[in-house]
C-alpha positions in Angstrom: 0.0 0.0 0.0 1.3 3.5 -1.1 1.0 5.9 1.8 1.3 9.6 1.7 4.3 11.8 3.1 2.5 14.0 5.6 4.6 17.0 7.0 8.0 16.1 7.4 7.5 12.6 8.5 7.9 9.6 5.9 6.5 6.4 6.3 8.9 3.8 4.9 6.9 3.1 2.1 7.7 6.3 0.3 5.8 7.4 -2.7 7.4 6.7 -6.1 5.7 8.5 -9.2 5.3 6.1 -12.1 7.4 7.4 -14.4 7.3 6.2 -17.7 9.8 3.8 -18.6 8.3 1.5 -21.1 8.5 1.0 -25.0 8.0 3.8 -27.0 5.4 3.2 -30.1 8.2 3.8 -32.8 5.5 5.5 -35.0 4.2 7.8 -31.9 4.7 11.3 -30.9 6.7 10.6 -27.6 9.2 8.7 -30.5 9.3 12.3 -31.9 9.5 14.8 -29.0 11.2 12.5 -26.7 15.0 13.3 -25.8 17.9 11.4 -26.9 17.6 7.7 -26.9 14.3 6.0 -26.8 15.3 3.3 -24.3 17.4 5.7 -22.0 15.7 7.2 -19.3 17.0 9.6 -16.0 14.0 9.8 -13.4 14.0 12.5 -10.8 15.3 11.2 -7.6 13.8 11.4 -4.1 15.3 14.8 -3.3 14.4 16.6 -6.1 10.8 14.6 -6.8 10.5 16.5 -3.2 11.9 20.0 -4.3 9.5 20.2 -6.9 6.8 19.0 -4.7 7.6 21.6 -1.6 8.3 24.9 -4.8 4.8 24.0 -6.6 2.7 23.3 -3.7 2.0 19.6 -5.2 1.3 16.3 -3.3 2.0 12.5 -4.2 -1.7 12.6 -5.3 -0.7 15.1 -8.5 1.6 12.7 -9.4 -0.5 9.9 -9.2 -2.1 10.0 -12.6 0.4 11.3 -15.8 -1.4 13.4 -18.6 -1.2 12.2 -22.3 2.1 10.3 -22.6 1.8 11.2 -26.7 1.7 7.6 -26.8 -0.8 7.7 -29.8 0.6 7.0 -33.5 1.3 10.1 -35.8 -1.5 10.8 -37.6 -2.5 13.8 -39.6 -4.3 15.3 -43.2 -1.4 17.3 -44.7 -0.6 15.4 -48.3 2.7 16.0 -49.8 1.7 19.6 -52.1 4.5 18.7 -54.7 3.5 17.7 -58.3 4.0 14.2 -59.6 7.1 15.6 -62.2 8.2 17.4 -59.3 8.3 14.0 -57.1 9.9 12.1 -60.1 12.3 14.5 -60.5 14.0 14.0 -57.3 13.6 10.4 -57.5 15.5 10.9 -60.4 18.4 12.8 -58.8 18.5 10.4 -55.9 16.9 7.2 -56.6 13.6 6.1 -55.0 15.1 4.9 -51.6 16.5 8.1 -51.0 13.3 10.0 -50.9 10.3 9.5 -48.3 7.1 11.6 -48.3 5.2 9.0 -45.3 4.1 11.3 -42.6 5.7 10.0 -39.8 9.0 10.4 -41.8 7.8 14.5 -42.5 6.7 15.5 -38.9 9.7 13.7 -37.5 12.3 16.4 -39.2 9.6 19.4 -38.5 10.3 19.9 -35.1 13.8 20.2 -32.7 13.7 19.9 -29.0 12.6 23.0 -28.0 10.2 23.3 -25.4 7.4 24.9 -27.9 8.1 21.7 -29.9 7.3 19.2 -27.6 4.2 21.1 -25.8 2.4 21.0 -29.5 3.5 17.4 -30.4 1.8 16.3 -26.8 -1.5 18.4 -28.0 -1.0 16.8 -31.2 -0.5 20.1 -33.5 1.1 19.5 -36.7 2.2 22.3 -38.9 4.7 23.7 -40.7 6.0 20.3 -41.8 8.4 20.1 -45.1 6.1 18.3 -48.7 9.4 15.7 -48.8 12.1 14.6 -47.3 15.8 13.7 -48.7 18.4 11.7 -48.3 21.5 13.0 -50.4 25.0 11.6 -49.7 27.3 13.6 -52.0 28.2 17.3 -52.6 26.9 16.3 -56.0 23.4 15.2 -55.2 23.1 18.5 -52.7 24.1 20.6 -55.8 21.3 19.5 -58.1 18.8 19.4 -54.9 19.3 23.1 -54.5 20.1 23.9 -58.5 16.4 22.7 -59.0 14.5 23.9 -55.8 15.8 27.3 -57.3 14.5 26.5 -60.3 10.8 25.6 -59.3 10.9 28.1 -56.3 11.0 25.3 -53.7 11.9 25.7 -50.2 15.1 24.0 -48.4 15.7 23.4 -45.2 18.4 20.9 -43.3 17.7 18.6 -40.3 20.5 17.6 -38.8 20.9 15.6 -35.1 17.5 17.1 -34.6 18.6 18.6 -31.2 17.5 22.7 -32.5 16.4 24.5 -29.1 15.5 27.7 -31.6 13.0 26.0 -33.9 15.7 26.0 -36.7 14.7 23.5 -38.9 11.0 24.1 -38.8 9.5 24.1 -42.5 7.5 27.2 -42.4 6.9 27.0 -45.8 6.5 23.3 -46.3 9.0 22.0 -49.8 12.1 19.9 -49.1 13.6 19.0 -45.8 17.2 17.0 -46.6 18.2 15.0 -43.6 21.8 14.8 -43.4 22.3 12.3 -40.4 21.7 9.5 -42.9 23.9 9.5 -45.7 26.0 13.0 -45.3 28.0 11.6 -42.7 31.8 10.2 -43.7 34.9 11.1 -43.2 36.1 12.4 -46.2 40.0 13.3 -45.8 42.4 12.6 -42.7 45.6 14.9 -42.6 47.8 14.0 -39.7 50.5 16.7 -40.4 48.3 19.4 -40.7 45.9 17.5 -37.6 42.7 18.4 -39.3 40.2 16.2 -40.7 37.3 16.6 -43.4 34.3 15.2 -42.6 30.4 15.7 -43.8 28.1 18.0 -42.6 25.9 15.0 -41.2 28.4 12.8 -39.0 27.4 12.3 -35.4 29.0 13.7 -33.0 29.5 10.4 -31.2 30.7 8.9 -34.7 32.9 11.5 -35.3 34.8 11.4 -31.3 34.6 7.3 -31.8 36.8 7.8 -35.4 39.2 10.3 -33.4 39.5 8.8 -30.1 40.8 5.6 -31.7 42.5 7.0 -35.1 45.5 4.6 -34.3 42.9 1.9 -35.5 40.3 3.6 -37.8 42.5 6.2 -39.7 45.8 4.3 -39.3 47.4 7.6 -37.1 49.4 7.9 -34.9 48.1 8.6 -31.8 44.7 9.1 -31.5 43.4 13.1 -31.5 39.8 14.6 -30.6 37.7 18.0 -31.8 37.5 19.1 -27.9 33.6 19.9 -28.7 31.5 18.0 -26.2 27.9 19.9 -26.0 24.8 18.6 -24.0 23.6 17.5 -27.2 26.8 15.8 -27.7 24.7 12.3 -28.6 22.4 13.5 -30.8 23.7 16.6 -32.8 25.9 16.6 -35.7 28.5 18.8 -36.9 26.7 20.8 -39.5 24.3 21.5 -36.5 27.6 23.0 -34.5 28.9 25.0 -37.1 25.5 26.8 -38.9 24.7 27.7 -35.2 27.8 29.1 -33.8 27.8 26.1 -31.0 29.7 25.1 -28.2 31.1 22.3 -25.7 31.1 21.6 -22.2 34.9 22.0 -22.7 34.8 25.0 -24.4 36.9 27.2 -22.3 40.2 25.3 -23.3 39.0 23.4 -26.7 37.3 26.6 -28.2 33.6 27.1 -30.1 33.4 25.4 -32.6 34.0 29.0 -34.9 37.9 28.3 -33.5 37.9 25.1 -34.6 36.8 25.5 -37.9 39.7 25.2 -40.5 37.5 25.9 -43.7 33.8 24.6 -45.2 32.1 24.1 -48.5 28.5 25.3 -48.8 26.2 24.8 -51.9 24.0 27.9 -52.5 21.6 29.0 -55.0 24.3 31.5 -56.9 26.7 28.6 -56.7 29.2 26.5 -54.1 31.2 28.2 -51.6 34.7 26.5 -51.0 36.8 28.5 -48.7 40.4 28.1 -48.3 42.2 25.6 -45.3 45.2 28.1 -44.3 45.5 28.2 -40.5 45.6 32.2 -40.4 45.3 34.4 -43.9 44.5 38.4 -44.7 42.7 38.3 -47.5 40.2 40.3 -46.7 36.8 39.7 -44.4 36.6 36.0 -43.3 34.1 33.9 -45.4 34.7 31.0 -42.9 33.1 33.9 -40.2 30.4 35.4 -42.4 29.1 31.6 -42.7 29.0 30.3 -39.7 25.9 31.0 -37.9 24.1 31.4 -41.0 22.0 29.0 -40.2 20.9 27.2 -43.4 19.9 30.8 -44.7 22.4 31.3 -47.6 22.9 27.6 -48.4 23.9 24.3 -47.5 27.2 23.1 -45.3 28.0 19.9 -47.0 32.1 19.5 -45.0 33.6 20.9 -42.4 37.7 20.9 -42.2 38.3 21.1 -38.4 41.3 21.7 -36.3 42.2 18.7 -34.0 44.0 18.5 -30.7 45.6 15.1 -29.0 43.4 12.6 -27.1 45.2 12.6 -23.6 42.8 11.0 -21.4 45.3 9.7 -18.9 46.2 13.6 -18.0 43.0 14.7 -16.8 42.9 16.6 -13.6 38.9 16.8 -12.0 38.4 19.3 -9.6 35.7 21.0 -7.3 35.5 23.6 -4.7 32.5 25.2 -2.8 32.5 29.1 -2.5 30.9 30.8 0.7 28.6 33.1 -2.1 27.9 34.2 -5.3 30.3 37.2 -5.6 33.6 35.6 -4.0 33.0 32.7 -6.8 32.7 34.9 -9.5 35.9 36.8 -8.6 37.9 33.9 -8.2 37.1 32.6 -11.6 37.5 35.9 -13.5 41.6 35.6 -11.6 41.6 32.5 -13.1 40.8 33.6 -16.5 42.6 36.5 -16.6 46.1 35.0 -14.8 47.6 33.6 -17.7 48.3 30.8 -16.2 46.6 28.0 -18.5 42.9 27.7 -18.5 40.5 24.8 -17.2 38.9 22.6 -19.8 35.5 22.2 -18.5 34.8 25.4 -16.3 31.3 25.7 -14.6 30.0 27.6 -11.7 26.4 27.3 -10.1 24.6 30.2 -8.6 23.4 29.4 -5.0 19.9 28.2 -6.3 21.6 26.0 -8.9 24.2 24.8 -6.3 21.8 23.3 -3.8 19.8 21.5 -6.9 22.8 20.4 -8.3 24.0 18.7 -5.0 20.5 16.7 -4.8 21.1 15.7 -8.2 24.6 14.4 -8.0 23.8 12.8 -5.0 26.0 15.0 -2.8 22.4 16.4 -0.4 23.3 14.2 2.7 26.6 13.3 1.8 29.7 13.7 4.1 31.0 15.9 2.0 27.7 18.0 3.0 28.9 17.8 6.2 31.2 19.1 6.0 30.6 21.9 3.6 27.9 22.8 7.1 30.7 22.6 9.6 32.7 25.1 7.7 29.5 27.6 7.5 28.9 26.8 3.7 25.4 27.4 4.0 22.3 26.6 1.6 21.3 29.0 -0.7 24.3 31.1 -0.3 27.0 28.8 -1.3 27.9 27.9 -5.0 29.8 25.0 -7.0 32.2 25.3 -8.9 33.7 22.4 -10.7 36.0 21.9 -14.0 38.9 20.0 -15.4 42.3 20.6 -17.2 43.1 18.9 -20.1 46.6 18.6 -22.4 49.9 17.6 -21.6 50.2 16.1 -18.5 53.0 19.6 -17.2 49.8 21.7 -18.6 46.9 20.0 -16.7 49.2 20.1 -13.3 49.6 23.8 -13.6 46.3 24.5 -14.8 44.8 22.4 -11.5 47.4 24.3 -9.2 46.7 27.4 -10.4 43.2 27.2 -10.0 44.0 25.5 -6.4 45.7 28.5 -5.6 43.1 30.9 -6.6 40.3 29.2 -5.4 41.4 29.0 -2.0 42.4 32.8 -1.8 38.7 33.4 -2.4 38.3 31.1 0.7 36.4 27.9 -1.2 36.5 24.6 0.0 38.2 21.8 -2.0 35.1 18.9 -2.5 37.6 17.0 -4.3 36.9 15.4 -7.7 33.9 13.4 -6.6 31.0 16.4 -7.7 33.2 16.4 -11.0 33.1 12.9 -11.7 29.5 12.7 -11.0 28.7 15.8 -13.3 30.4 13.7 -16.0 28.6 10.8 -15.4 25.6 12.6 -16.2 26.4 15.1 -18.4 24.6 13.9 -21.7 21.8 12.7 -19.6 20.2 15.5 -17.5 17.8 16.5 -20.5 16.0 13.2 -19.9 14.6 14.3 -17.1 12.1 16.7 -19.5 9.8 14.4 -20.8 9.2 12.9 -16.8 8.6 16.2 -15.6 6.1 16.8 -18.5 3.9 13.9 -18.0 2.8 15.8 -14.8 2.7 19.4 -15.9 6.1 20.4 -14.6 8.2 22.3 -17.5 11.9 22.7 -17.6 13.8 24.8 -20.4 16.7 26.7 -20.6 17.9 30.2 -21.8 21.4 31.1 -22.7 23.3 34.7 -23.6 26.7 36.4 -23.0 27.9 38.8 -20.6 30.7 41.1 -19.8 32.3 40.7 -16.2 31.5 44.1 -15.5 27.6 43.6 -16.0 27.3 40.0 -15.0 26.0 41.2 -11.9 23.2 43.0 -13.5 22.3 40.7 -16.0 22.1 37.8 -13.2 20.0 39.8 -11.4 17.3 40.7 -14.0 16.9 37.7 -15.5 16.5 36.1 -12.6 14.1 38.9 -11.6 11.6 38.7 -14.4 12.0 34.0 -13.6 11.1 34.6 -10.1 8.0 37.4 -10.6 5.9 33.8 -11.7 5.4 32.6 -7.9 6.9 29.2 -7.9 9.2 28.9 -10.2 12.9 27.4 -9.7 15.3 29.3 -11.5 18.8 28.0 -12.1 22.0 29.6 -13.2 25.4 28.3 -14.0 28.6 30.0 -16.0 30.0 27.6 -18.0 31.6 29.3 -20.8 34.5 31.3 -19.6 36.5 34.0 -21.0 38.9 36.4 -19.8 36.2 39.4 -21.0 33.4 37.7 -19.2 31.6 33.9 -19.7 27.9 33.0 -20.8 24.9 32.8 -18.2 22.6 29.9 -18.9 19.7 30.3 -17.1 17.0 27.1 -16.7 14.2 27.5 -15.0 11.0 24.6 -14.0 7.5 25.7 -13.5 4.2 24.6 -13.6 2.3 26.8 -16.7 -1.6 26.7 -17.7 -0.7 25.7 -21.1 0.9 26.5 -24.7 0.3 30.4 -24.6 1.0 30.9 -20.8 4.5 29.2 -21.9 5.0 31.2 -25.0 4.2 34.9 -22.9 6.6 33.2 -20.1 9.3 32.9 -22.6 9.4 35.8 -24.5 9.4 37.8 -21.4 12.5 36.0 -20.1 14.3 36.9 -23.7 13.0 40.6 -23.1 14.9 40.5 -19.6 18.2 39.0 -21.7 17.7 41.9 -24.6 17.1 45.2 -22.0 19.5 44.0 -19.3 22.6 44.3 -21.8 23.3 40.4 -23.0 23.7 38.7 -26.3 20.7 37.1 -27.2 22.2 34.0 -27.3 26.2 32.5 -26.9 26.1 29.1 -28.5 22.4 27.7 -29.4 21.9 30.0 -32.4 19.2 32.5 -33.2 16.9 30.2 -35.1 12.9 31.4 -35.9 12.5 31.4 -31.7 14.9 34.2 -31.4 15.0 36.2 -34.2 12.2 38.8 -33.5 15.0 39.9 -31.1 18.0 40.1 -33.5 17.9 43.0 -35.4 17.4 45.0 -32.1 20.1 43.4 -30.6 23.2 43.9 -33.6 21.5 47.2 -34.5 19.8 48.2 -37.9 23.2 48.8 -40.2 25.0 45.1 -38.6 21.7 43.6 -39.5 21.5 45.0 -43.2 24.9 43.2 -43.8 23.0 39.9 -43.2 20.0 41.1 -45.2 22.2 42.1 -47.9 24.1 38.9 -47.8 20.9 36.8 -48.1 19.9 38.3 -51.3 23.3 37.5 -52.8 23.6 33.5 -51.7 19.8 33.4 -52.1 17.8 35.9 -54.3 14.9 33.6 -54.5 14.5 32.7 -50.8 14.1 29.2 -50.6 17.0 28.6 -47.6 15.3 27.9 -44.5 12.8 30.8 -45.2 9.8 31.8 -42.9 11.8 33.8 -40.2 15.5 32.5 -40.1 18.0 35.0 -38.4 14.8 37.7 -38.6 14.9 37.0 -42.4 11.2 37.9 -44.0 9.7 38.8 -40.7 6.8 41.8 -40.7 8.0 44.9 -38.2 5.3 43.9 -36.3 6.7 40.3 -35.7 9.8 42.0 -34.6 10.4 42.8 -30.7 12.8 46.0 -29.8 13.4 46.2 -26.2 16.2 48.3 -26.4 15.6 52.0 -27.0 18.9 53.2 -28.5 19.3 51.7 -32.2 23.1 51.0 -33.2 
């Protein structure tokens, strides 16, 4: 018999929500909106199954009974709008097996993994899905794909890994969709003395780190050599998604975004293909490498990627973590750090107090001795804040890097908590976005924010973000650094809340990216700008920065069949626009 928890007494039979962990229907919406794998799962353990319960005001009983699980199969009355030359015609560039126009297959490269995404696939809302999907392998087959789309006025977009959090592969405008994870996905050219390689736009992150991380064997190197680039989405995102977005890893403040590891790309555009040059450093002029990235599918098509690699050194490693008395002390420590020149931290990632004391229940640290301790030496909840990181290189370079950051840390007065937190950050690292679809089933909604700030306004930025999160009642709000810079870092902000439905979400959101624009941060640092963000952009670069990308569009694409509908701001009304900031640059 299940008995509830009354007050702060348990009975020993403690409550355990059903969270789903059964097959998922592979022709269902859960198989579409779901995170990651469809047979991993990360429930919500006791501690913070009782955060949420104590912040929301909820008992065992609201978690008794999940809403729709989006179980059901895909089904929907939106037939493929192409003509049947039109059909045959890419058949004919590709081949019949290379081409799918099934609506499963549609929806399931429509949407990303934003949180707008999944809230409309549970309620079943289908729209804005491409007429076609393809499955190109070669530069070739992507050149007479676009060559024709032009021709016929067709719209293109890319899905890549899937893993968009800015709804940038939507098909606004329905046309062709080419999914890249299928066939655009090899390893095209392997140069050890210059330590790049050349790969496709559509390889796997996980594919691509596998091929690296044993080169001795699978590129007959050697030694065996990584990319450094490790984001959350590490599993399911590939590298075209990295580079048209401007992305970046959990490791990032040694290994670089990806824009520094970038050697040189080909695109295929409307006017033509792009091939720019694989010179470590030139001056010839603006950067075409630069004026690409980001672009975001707009002005064509990344078919490769040459990137810059680094050696795989595993064995050198050096985990750390340390527990600051507050906020400020933290932040002032790692700033020294940045700015002492004295080697930089791989992974580098500091929690705000709120953040800290959910990150402790979800590493398991809550009750720990290691709590204890923090106690005894007057580390108290929702004051203190983790910090934890790692040095990677040679093994000279990850020892001064880890006493460096020793040193500085314990100026600030922190508390060494050894490399325990680390190790179970990593364990979990490409896991905590499971926890979305458990919190769903019973109304709770987790998403996440991201933008860049100067040290000398983080303060400011913290504060009104966080601000505009907490004026909902109830809502947990969550802040870590974990890009770092010597100028400043990134502040990623994720916040859980119970919400009414789609539109309370949507006004929820939009307000938060008002509080980014007004209190003085980029409106985003690594996931891109997308169709989510873009009513923001033009306010944010200012009217002449943003005529160099309109201007730019028109040349690549004068017919606007890239990712149109809203792409970087691209054919959006004035009213669809947002302009939060009163002083235009």
């Amino acid at each position: 018999m299940i008995n509830e928890m009354k007050g702060e007494k348990m009975s020993k039979n403690i409550f355990t929500p059903k969270w789903y962990k059964g097959n998922i229907p592979e022709d269902s919406y859960r198989s579409i909106f779901k995170w990651g794998d469809p047979y991993e799962y990360k429930h919500p353990n006791k501690r913070l199954y009782r955060l949420m319960k104590d912040t929301f005001e909820l008992t065992d009983q609201d978690f008794k009974v999940p809403a729709d699980l989006g179980l059901d199969k895909v089904e929907f009355d939106k037939s493929c709008s192409l003509s049947e030359e039109q059909l045959n015609q890419f058949k004919e560039i590709l081949g019949e097996d290379k081409v799918s126009i099934d609506n499963y297959t549609r929806l399931s490269v429509a949407y990303g993994k934003t949180m707008y995404d999944a809230l409309r696939l549970r309620k079943k809302i289908v729209e804005n899905i491409p007429d076609i999907v393809l499955y190109p392998g070669t530069k070739e087959e992507v050149v007479q794909i676009v060559k024709y789309c032009n021709e016929e006025k067709i719209p293109v977009y890319v899905y890549g890994g899937g893993s968009s959090v800015t709804r940038g592969v939507e098909a606004m405008k329905g046309g062709v969709t080419i999914d890249s994870r299928v066939n655009l996905n090899k390893v095209l050219e392997f140069n050890e003395i210059n330590q790049t390689i050349k790969v496709q736009a559509g390889i796997s992150g996980p594919d691509l780190e596998q091929t690296l991380q044993n080169a001795v064997t699978t590129l007959g190197a050697k030694r065996n050599y990584t990319t450094g680039h490790f984001p959350q989405s590490f599993e399911y995102s590939v590298v075209g998604g990295w580079v048209v977005t401007r992305g970046a890893g959990q490791n990032s403040t040694y290994y670089g975004k990806i824009e520094d590891m970038v050697l040189s790309q080909e695109y295929v555009t409307p006017i033509g293909e792009i091939k720019t040059l694989d010179y470590p450093a030139k001056a010839t002029g603006p950067d075409v490498d630069q004026i690409m990235m980001g672009s975001e599918g707009a002005y064509g098509i990344l078919v490769s990627a040459t990137l810059k690699l680094k050696r795989w050194m595993p064995e050198n490693t050096k985990r750390f973590s340390y527990i600051f008395k507050d906020w400020q002390s933290a932040q002032e420590a790692l700033r020294e750090i940045m700015q002492s020149e004295a080697g930089v931290p791989s992974v580098c990632r500091l929690s705000d107090p709120e953040e800290t004391d959910v990150a402790l229940k979800l590493y398991g640290v809550e009750g720990t001795i290691l709590d204890t301790l923090m106690r005894v030496r007057g580390l108290k909840k929702n004051q203190r804040c983790l910090f934890l990181g790692t040095a990677d290189g040679s093994k000279s370079y990850t020892k001064m890097v880890a006493k460096n950051v020793n040193k500085i840390c314990r100026k600030y007065g922190a508390m060494f908590t050894t490399s325990y937190v680390t190790r179970r950050w990593e364990h979990g690292r490409f896991k905590d976005p499971y926890l979305r679809e458990d919190l769903q089933d019973y109304g709770v909604i987790i998403d996440t924010l991201e933008c860049t700030v100067n040290w000398a306004n983080l303060d400011k930025v913290h504060q009104s973000v966080r601000k505009y999160c907490k004026s909902r009642p109830k809502t947990i709000c969550m802040t870590h650094m974990s890009h770092v810079y010597a100028q400043g870092c990134n502040l990623y902000f994720i916040f859980i809340g119970k919400f009414e439905g789609l539109e309370d979400f949507v006004q929820y959101h939009q307000g938060l990216l008002d509080a980014i624009q007004t209190s003085g941060a980029t409106m985003s640092h690594h996931h891109g700008i997308g169709k989510l963000f873009a009513p923001w952009l033009e306010a944010q670069i200012g009217k002449n920065q943003y005529k160099i990308f309109q201007v730019l569009k028109n040349h690549f694409d004068p017919n606007n069949i890239m990712n149109p509908g809203g792409t970087l701001g691209f054919d959006l009304q004035e009213n669809e626009k947002r302009n939060k900031l009163t002083k235009q640059r």
